[in-house]
C-alpha positions in Angstrom: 30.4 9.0 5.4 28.7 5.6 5.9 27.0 2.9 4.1 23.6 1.2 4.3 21.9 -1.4 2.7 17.9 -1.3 2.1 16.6 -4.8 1.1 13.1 -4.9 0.0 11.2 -8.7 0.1 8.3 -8.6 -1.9 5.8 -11.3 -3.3 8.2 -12.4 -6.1 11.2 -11.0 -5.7 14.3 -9.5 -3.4 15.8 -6.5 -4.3 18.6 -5.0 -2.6 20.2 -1.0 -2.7 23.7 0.1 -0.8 23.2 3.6 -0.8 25.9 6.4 0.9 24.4 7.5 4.4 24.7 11.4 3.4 23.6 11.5 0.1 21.5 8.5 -0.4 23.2 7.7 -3.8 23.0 4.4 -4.5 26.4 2.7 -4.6 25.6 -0.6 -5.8 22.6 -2.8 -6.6 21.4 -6.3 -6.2 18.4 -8.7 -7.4 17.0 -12.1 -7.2 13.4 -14.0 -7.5 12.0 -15.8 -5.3 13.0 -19.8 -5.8 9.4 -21.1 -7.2 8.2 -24.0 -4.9 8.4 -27.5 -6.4 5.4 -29.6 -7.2 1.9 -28.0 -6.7 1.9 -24.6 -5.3 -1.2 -23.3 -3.2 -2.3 -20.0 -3.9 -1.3 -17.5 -1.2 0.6 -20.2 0.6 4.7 -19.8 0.4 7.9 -21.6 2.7 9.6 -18.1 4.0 12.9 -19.8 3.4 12.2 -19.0 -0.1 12.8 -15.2 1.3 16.0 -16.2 2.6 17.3 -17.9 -0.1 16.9 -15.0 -2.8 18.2 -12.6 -0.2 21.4 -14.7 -0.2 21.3 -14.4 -4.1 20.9 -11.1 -4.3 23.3 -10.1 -2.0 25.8 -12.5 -3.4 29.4 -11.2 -5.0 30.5 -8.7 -2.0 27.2 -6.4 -2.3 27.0 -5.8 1.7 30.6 -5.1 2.0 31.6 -2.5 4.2 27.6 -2.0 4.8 27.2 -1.0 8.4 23.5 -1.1 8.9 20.5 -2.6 7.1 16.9 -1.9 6.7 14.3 -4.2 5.7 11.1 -3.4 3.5 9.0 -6.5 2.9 5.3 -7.3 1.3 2.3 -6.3 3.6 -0.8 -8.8 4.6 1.4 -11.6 5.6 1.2 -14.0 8.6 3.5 -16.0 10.1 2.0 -18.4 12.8 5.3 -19.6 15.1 4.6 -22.2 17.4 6.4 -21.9 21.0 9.6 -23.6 19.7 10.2 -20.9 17.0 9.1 -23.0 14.5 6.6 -22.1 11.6 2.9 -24.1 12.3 2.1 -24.1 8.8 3.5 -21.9 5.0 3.2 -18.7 5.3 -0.3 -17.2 4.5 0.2 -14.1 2.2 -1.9 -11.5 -0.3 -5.2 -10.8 -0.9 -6.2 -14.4 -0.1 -9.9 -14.9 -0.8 -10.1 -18.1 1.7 -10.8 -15.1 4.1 -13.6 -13.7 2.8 -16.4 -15.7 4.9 -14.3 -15.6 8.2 -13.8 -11.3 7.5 -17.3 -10.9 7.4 -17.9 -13.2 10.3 -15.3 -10.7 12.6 -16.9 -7.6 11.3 -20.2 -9.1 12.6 -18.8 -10.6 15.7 -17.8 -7.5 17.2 -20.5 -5.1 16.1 -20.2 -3.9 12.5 -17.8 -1.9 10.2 -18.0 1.1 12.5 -17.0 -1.2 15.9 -14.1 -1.9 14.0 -13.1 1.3 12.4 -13.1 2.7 15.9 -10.8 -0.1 17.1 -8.5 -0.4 14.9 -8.7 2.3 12.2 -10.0 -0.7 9.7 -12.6 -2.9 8.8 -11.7 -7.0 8.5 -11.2 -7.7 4.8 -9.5 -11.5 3.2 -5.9 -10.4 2.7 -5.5 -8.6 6.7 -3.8 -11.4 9.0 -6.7 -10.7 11.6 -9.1 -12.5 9.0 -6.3 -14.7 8.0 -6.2 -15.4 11.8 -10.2 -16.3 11.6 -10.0 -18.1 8.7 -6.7 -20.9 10.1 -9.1 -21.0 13.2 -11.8 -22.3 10.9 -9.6 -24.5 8.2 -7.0 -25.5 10.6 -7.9 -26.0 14.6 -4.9 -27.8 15.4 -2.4 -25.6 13.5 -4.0 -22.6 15.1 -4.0 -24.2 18.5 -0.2 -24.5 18.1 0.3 -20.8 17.4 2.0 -18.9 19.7 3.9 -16.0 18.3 2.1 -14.1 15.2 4.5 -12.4 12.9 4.7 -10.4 9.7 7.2 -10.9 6.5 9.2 -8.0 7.6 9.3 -9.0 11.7 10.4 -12.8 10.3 13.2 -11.2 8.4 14.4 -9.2 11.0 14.4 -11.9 13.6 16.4 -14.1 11.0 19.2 -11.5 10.1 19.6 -11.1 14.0 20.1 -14.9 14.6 16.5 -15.2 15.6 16.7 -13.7 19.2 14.3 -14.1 22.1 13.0 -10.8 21.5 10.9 -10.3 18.7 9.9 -6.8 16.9 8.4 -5.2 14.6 7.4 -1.1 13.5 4.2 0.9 13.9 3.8 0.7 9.9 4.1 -3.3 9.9 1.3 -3.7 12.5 -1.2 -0.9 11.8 -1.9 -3.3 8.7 -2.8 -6.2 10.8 -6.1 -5.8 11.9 -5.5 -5.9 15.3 -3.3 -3.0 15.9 -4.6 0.6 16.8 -2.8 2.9 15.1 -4.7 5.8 17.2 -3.8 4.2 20.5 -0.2 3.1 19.6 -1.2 -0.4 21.2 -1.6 -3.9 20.3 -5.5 -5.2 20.6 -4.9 -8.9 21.7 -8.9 -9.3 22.4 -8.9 -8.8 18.8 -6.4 -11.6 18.3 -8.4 -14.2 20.6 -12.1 -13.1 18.7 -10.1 -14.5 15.1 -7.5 -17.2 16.6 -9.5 -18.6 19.7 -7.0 -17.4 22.4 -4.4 -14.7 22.6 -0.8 -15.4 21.3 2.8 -13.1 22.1 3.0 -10.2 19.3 6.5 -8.2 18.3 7.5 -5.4 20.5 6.7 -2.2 18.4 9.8 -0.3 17.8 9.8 3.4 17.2 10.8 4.8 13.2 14.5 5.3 14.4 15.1 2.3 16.8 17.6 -0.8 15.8 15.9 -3.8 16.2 19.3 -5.4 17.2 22.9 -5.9 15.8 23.8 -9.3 13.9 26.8 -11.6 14.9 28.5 -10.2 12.6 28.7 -6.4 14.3 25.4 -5.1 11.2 22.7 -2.8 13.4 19.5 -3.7 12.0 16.6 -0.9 11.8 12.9 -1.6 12.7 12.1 -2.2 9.1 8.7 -2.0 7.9 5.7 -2.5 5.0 5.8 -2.0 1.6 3.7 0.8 1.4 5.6 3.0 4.4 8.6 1.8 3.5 8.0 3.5 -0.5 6.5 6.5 1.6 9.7 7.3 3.2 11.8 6.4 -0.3 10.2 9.4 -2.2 10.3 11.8 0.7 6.6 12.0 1.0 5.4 14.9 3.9 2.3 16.3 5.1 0.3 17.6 2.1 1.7 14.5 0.2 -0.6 12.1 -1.2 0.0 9.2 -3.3 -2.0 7.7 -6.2 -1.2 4.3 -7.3 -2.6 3.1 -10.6 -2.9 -0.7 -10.7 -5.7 -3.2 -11.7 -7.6 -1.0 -8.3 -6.4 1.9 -7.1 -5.2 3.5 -3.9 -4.9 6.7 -2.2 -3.1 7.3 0.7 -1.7 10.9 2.2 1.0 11.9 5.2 -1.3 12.9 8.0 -0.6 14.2 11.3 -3.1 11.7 13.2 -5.2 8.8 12.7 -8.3 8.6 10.9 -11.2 6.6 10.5 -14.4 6.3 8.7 -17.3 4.8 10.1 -18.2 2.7 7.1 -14.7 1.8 6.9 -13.4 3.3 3.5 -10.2 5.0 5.2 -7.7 2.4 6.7 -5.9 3.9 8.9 -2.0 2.9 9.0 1.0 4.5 10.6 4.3 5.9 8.4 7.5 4.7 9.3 8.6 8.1 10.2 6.6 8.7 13.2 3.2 10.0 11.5 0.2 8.4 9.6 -1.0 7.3 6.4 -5.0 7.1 6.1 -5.5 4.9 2.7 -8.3 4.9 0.8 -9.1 1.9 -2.3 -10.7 1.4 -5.3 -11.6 -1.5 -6.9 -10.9 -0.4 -10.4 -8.5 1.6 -11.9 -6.6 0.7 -14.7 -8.7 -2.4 -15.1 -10.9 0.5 -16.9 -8.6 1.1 -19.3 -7.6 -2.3 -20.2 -11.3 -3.5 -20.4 -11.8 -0.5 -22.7 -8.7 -0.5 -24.9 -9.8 -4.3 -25.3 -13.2 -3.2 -26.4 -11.9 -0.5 -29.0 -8.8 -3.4 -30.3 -5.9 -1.0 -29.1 -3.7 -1.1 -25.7 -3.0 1.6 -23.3 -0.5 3.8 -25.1 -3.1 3.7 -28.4 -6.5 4.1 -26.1 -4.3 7.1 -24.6 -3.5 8.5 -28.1 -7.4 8.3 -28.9 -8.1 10.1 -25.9 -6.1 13.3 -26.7 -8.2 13.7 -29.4 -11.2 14.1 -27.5 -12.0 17.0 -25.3 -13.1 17.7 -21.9 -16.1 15.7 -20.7 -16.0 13.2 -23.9 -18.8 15.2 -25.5 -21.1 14.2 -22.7 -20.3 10.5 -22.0 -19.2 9.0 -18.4 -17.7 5.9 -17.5 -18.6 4.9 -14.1 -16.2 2.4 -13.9 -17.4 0.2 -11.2 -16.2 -3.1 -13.3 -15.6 -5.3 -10.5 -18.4 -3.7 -7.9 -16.8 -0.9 -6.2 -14.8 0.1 -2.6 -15.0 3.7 -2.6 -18.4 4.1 -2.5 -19.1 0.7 -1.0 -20.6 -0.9 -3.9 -19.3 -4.0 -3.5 -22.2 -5.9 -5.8 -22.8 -3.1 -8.4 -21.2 -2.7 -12.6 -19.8 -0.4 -14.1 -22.1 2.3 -16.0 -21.8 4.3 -19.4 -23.7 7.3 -19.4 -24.7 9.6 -21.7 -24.4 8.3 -25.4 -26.0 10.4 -28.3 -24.9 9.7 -31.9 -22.5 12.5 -31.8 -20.7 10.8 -28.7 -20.6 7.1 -30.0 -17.1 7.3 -31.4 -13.4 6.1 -30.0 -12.0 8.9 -29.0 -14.9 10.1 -26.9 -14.9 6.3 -25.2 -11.5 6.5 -24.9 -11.7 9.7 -22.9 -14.3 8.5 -20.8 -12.6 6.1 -19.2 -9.4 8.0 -18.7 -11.9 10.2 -16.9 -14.6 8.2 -15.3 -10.9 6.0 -13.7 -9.3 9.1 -13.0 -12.7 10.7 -11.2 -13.2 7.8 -9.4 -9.7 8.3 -8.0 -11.1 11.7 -6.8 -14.0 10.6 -4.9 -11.4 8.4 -2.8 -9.1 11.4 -1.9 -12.4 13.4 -1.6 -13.0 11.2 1.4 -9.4 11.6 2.8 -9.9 15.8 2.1 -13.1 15.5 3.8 -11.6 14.7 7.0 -9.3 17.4 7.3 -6.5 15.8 5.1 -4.1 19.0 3.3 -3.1 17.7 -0.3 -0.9 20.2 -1.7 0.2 17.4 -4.4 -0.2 14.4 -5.8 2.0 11.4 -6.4 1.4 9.2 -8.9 2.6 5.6 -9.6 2.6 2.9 -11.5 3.0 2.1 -15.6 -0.5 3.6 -16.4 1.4 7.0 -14.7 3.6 7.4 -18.0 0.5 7.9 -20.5 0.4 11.1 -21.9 -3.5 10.8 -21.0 -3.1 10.4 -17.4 -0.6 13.2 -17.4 -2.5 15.5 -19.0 -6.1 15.1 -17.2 -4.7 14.6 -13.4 -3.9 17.7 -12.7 -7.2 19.4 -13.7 -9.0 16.6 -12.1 -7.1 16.1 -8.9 -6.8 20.3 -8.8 -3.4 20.0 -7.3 0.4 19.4 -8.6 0.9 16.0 -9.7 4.3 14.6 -9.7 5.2 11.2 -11.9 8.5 10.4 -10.1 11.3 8.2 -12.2 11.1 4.5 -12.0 13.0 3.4 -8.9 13.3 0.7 -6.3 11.3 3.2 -3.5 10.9 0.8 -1.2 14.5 -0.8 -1.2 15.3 3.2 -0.8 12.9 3.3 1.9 14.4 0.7 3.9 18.1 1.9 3.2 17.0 5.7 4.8 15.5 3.8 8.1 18.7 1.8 8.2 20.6 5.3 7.8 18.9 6.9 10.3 19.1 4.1 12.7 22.9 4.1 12.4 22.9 8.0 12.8 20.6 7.6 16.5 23.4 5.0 17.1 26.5 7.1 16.5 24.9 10.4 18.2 24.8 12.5 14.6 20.4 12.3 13.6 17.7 13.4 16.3 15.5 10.4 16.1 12.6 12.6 15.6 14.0 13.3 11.8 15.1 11.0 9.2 18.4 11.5 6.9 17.7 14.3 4.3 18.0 13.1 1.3 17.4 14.6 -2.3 14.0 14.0 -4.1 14.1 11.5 -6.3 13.7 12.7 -10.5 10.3 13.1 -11.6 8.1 15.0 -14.1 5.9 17.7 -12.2 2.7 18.9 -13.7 0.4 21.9 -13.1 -3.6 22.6 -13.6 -3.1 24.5 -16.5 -5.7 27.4 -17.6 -8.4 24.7 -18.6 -9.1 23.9 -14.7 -12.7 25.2 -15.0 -13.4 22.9 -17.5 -11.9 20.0 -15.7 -14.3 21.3 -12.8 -17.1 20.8 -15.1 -16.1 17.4 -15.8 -15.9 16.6 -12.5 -19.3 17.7 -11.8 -21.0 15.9 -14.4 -19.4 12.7 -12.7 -20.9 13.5 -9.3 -24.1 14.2 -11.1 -24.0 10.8 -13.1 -22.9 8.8 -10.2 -25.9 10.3 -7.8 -28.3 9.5 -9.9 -27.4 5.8 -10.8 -26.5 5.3 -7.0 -28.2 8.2 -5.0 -26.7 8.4 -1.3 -23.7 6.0 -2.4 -21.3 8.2 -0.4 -23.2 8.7 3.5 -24.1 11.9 4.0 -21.2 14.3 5.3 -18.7 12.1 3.5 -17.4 15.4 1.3 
């Protein structure tokens, strides 16, 4: 038996697992925010010390002892620009910073369109990817970008700090397949696409593979490859081919295990790599349960009472349709467009029928986005979903028919920390001789809530239809042909 440690950085927050290597049971636990930054703060700006600091915290009171490897899971879209002395240039730049915006669409332009790219790089520029944060320092800040000669990520920072930051810098196939300038079809850094945003080419991590150590600290503690965010939750819940996951936030995303990289060539599928040696083609929405909220809002109720208002509705919301393009719209790309409500007779104006709608109309709009992953070959045998909106009874009971596969609501957990503590147990096991490093550790499936399309999936297929018929006649051609 062994022990690991998974720490997961993300935007506000450190949390830490120990977890035994054979059983993944977590042994012991450990939590701290981020210290907030004195005086004014910039949006999207942050000192990575503050990283360091609440990992110290959260690890604090003998949490790492006896821990013989770590892994490290930390927040996605984040440069670091390091000058040749190994110092930062500037804060970190992380999220969905808007600054970008101008310089994405400049790159996207710059190199030939949203298909150039998707071809590239498996993605199309957009203001939170370090390539358009890249473009954007080049713009703001010429001498700050002039000085940068190493580009890293949250997680490859991390790394390089636990080690005793080491000549050699790394980083996994998950961390830079969300950069922008990464192929994860090739395997291969794109440093041309570094000089078109920056102005000249800078060093980038070497790309470990999903079972390599990035290096052992001082101290005797291997350290795995870490990764993302989003892989490192993948590999927490288990998630295999026919896997797909549905997360419910203000947007939405879908993203599936897939044996290979895809692309799009308007650029709805971004194409990243797992952390266990396969891929995970995403697909966004701008709305999800920003639908809900704008609708409870509207009816004076919150979630759980616009859910309860649903239930008493039936199938189709006795004709209406919520197309609930609120903010414009990703999947289609409608970025400019509103949201629509169809279909309202006098028989239809009430709550419960609203209420429904949008439950449906967010839940529909979910299916056009794995409609384009199924399109392209994608198997999705079930659906994971996740997020607080996942618990309503509403959601619960119309995904299934909707989706038209099993959907699994697994219990709350810190997936990513787990995430992180499995590469770090695998790592160890490729170290000692005992795991191939083609396989991860096995480790149970985490508790969840599994439900079935029940005997009403005909009707669900009618309500799904009515949506495609509402959506191509306010917005005819909004998906390209062959899309589904």
């Amino acid at each position: 038996m062994g022990i690991v440690a998974g720490l997961d950085s993300s935007s506000a927050f450190t949390r830490i697992v120990v977890c035994d290597t054979e059983t993944g049971a977590v042994l012991r636990q450990g939590y701290a925010p981020h210290p907030q930054p004195t005086g004014e703060a910039v949006p999207h700006e942050t000192d990575p010390q503050a990283w360091l600091l609440s990992l110290g915290e959260a690890a604090s009171g003998g949490l790492l002892e006896g821990v013989q490897a770590i892994g490290v899971s930390a927040q996605q879209h984040g440069l670091l620009p390091i000058d040749a002395q190994g110092g930062l240039v500037r804060p970190a730049l992380v999220g969905n910073d808007k600054r970008g915006q101008v310089a994405a669409a400049d790159l996207i332009e710059r190199l030939g369109g949203r298909q150039a790219w998707a071809e590239a790089v498996g993605s199309v520029p957009h203001s939170a990817q370090p390539v358009a944060k890249l473009a954007w320092l080049a713009r703001a800040e010429p001498e700050a970008a002039r000085r940068a000669a190493v580009l890293m990520s949250p997680h490859d920072w991390l790394v390089w700090q636990l080690l005793g930051r080491p000549a050699r810098r790394t980083t996994d196939r998950g961390g830079a397949s969300g950069t922008g300038y990464w192929s994860a079809a090739t395997g291969s850094w794109r440093p041309d696409l570094v000089e078109l945003a920056l102005g000249h080419r800078a060093l980038l991590p070497e790309v470990l593979g999903p079972a390599d150590a990035a290096g052992t600290t001082p101290e005797g503690l291997l350290i795995s490859a870490g990764t993302g965010e989003t892989m490192a939750a993948a590999l927490g819940l288990g998630l295999g081919p026919g896997d797909a996951v549905v997360s419910l936030g203000a947007s939405g995303s879908v993203m599936a295990v897939h044996h290979e990289a895809l692309s799009e060539p308007g650029g709805l599928i971004t194409s990243l790599a797992d952390a266990a040696g396969m891929h995970l083609p995403v697909v966004n929405t701008s709305n999800a349960v920003r639908a809900l909220r704008g609708t409870a809002e509207l009816l004076g109720t919150d979630l759980e009472g616009l859910s309860a208002l649903a239930l008493k509705s039936t199938p189709g919301a006795h004709g209406l349709v919520l197309l609930p393009y609120l903010e414009g719209e990703r999947t289609p790309n409608l970025p400019h467009t509103a949201g629509t409500l169809s279909g309202l007779r006098r028989d239809s104006m009430k709550p419960e029928h609203l209420a429904r709608a949008s439950f449906e109309g967010m839940l529909c709009g979910l299916v056009d986005a794995l409609d384009v992953l199924r399109s392209r070959g994608v198997e999705i045998r079930r659906v994971f979903l996740l997020g607080a909106a996942a618990e309503l009874p509403a959601v619960q009971a119309f995904a299934p028919g909707l989706f038209g596969t099993q959907v699994v609501v697994p219990a709350p957990a810190d997936y990513a920390a787990l995430g992180a503590a499995r590469q770090a147990a695998w790592a160890l096991g490729v170290a000692q001789g005992t795991l191939a490093p083609h396989t991860p550790p096995v480790w149970p499936a985490p508790a969840a809530q599994v439900f079935e399309p029940d005997e009403e999936f005909p009707a669900w297929q009618a309500v799904r239809q009515q949506y495609i018929a509402t959506r191509e006649q306010i917005h005819p051609g909004a998906f390209q042909q062959g899309a589904f």
